[in-house]
C-alpha positions as CSV (number, residue, x, y, z in Angstrom):
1,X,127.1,36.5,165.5
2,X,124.5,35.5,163.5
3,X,122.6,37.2,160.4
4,X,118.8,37.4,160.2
5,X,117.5,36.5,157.2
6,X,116.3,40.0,155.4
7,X,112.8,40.5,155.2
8,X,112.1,43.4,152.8
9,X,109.0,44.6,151.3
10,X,108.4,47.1,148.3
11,X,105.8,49.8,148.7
12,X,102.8,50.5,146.9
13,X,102.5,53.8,147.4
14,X,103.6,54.0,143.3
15,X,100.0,53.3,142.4
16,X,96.7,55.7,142.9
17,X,94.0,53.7,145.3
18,X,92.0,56.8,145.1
19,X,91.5,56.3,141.1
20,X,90.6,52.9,140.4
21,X,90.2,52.0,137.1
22,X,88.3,49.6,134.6
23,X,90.9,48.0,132.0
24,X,89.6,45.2,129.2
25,X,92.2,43.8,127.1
26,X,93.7,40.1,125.9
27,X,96.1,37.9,128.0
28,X,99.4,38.2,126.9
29,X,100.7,36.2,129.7
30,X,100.0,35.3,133.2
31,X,102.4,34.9,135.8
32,X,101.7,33.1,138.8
33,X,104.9,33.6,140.7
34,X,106.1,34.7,144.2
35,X,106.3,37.5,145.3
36,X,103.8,38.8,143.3
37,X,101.9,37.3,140.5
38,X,101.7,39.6,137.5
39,X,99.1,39.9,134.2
40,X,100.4,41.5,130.8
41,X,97.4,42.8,129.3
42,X,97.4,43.4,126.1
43,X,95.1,47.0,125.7
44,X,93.1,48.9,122.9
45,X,93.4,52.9,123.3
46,X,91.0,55.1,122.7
47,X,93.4,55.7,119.8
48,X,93.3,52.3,118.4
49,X,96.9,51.8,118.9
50,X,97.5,48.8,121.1
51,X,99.4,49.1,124.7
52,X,101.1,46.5,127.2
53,X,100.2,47.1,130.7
54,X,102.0,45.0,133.4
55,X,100.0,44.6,136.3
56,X,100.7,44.0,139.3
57,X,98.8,40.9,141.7
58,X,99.0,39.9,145.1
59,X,101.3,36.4,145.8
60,X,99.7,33.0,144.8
61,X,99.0,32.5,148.4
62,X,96.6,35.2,148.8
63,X,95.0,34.4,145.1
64,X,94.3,31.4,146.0
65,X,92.2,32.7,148.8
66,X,90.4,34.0,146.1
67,X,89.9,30.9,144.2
68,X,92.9,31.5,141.8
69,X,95.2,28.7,140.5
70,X,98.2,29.0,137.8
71,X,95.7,28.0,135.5
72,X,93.0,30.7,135.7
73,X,94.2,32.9,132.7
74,X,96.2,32.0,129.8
75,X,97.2,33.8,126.7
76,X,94.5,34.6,124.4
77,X,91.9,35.4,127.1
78,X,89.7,38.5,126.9
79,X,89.1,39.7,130.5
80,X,88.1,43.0,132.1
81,X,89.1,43.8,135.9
82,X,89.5,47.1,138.1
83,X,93.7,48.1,138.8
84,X,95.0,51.0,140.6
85,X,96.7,53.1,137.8
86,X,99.9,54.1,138.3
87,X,100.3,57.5,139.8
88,X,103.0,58.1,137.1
89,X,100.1,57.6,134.2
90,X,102.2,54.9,133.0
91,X,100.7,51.9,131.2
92,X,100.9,49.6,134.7
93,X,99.4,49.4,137.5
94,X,97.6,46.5,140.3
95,X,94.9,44.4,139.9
96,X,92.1,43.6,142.1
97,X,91.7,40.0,142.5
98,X,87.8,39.8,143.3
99,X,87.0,42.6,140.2
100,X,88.5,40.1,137.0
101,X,86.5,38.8,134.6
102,X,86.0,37.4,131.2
103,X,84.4,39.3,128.4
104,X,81.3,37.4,129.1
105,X,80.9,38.5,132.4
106,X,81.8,35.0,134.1
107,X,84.1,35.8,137.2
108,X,87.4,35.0,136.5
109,X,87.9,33.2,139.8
110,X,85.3,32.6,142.6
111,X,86.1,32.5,146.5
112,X,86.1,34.4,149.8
């Protein structure tokens, strides 16, 4: 007998697609890694007090259908983008890929 190699999958069913949500905040780190690639966001409440979101990205293979590359954020960037909030209300949730962009309104990524 052989094994199959497992194929498993998470679910996304933690994060609220009927509540998408505008976030602006700085780069903290970008991480362009499979499975998923991930943005810490660094965020400014509406009580000044800053907040780390960890949001969640598709895998570098879709992104780069997208136009997306390692090199399309780095720390210290100011960008704005639309994530599906956690259903939890905590400070994480997932990104939309085609919605990113920096504070001056260039697209973070071009493509599709």
């Amino acid at each position: 007998m052989t094994g199959q190699p497992a194929r498993a999958h998470h679910s996304f069913s933690m994060f609220d697609f009927g509540s998408p949500t505008d976030i602006e905040g700085t780069v903290q780190e970008f991480r362009y890694t499979n499975p998923h690639c991930f943005i810490i966001l660094k965020v400014k409440g509406t009580d000044g007090r800053l907040a780390t979101w960890m949001l969640e990205g598709m895998s570098p293979s879709n992104l780069q259908l997208d136009g997306w590359t390692n090199k399309s954020l780095k720390p210290g960037d100011q960008i704005k983008l639309m994530i599906y909030p956690l259903r939890s209300g905590g400070t994480s949730g997932m990104w939309n890929p085609q919605s990113a962009h920096f504070r001056d309104g260039k697209a973070v990524a071009t493509g599709r």
